[in-house]
C-alpha positions in Angstrom: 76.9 149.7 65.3 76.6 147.8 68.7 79.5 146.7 69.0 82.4 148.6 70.5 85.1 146.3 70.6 87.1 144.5 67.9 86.5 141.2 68.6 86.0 139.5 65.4 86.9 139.1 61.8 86.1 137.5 58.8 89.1 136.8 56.2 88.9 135.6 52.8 91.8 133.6 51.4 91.9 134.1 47.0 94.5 132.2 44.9 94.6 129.9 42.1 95.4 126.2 42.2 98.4 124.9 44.3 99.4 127.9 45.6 99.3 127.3 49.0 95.9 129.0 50.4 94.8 126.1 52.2 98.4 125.1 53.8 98.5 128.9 54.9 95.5 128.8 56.6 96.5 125.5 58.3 99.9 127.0 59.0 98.4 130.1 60.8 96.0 128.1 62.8 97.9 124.5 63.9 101.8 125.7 63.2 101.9 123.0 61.2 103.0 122.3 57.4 100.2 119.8 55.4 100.9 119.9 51.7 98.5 117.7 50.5 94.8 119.3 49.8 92.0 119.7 47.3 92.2 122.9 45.6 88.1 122.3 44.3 87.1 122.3 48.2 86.1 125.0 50.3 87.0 125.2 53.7 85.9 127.7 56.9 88.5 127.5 59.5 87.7 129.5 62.8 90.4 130.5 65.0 90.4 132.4 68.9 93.2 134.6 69.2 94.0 135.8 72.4 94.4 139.5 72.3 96.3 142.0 75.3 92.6 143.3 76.1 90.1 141.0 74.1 90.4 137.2 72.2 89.8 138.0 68.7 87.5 135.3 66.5 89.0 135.1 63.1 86.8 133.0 60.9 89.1 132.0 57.5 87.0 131.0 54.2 89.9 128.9 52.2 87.9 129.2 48.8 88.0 127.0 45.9 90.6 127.4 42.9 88.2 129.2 40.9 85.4 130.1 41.7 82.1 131.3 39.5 81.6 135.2 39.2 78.8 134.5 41.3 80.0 132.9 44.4 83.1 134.9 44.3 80.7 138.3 44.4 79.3 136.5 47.6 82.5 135.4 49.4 83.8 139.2 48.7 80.3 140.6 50.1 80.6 138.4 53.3 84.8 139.4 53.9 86.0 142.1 56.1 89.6 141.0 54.8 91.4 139.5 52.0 94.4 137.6 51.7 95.4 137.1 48.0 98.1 134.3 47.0 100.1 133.7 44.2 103.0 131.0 43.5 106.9 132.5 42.4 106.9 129.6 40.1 103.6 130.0 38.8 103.3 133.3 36.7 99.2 132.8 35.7 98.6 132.7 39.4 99.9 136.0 40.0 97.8 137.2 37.0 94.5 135.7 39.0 95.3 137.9 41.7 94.9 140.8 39.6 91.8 139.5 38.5 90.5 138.9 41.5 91.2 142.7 43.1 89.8 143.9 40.4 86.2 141.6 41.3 86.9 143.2 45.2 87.3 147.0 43.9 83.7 146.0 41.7 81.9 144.8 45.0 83.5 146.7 48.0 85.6 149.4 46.2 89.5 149.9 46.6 90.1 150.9 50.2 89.8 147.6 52.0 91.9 145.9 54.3 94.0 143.3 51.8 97.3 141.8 51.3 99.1 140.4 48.6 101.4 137.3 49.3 103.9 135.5 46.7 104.1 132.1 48.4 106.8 129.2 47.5 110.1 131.4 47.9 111.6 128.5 49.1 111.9 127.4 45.5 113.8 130.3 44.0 115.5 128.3 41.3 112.0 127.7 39.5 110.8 130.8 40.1 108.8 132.3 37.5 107.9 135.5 39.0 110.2 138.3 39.8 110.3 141.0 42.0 109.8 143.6 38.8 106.7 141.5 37.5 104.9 142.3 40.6 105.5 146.2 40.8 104.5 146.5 36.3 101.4 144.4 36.9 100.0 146.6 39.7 96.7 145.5 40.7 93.4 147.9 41.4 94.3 147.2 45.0 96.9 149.7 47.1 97.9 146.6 49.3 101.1 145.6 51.6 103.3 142.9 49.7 104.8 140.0 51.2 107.5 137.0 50.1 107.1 134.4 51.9 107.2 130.0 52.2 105.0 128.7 54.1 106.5 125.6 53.8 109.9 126.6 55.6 107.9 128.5 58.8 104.9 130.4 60.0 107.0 133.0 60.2 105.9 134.6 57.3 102.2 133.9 57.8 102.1 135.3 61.1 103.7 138.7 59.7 100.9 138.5 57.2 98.4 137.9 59.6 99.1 140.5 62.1 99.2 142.9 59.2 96.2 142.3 57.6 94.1 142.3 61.7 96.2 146.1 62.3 94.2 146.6 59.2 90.9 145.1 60.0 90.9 147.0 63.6 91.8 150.8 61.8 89.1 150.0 59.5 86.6 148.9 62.4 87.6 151.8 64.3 87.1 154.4 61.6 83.5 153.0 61.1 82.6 152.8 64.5 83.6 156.1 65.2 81.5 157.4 61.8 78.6 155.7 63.1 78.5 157.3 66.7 76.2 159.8 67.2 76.6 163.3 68.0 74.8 162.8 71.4 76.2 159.6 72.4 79.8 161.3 72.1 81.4 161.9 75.2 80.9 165.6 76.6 84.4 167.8 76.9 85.7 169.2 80.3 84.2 172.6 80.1 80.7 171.2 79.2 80.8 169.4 82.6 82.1 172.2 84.2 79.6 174.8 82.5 76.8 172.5 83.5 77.8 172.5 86.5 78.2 176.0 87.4 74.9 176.6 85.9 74.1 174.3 88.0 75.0 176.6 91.0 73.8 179.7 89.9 70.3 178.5 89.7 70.2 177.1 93.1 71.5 180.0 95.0 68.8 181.5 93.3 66.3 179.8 94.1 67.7 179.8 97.9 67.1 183.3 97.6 63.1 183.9 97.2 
């Protein structure tokens, strides 16, 4: 791996219909609240993010509703990241999510960088979802939970956000430093000074005939 700084990230938003993936996405990148989209449309949103040492490029797939096996199996190949929706007042929708992480586990295995968000909390008095529901259906994935509205703030999404990139940079560390060779691994203090001294000894003999 040439590259030695995190500077980018791919992020792929799953959720059923009306749950809010494409007015998170929108949230995260504008600050703004749209409510109004088409849940058959795919979207790629890229976004700059200006980092302490280094802008970050986060490129967002906002997938369709449901997509085929197929497609799915190639948005999971192409994401670093996943961002997996459900509605409180929608209890099939958290179901899908289960679903899904079980397609991500098939492709990429269980250890990636992935978070689970229950979206609409605004709307507590037609939830359908509880708190319980979501710890008896555990899903293939061992991800960070959120509750959040994305109507009401960004709040939320930004907590989601920064969670899932923390992720996406241990993850990008870990496999940069797996793929560093033994040779191009910085040499420790006493190599230096053992080389050095070596260094010495062979001049002064030299010096000497």
């Amino acid at each position: 791996m040439s590259q030695r700084k995190f500077t980018n990230a791919k992020i792929v938003i799953f959720g059923g219909p009306g749950v809010g993936k494409t007015a998170f996405a929108v949230r995260y990148i504008t600050k703004r609240f749209i409510c109004d989209y088409d849940s058959d449309k795919e979207m790629m949103y890229t976004y700059k993010l200006s980092a302490a040492k280094d802008d970050i490029t986060i490129e967002i797939l906002d997938t369709t509703s449901k997509p085929s096996d197929d497609v799915m199996d190639k948005h999971i190949k192409w994401g670093e990241g996943f961002i997996l929706i459900y509605s409180v007042i929608d209890r099939s929708s958290l179901e899908e999510t289960m679903k899904v992480q079980e397609r991500i586990a098939k492709v990429k295995g269980t250890e990636v960088p992935a978070v689970l968000v229950a979206n609409k909390c605004d709307l507590l008095p037609c939830r359908d979802v509880m708190n319980d529901d979501v710890q008896t259906t555990a899903g293939t994935l061992d991800c960070p939970k959120f509750q959040i509205s994305v109507a009401e703030s960004s709040g939320g999404v930004l907590e989601v956000m920064e969670e899932l990139l923390c992720q996406l940079k241990r993850e990008f560390v870990k496999n940069v430093s797996a793929s560093t060779p033994m040779l191009e691994k910085p040499k420790s203090k006493l190599y230096s000074m053992k080389r050095a001294f070596k260094k010495r000894i062979n001049r002064s003999h030299s010096d000497t005939f």
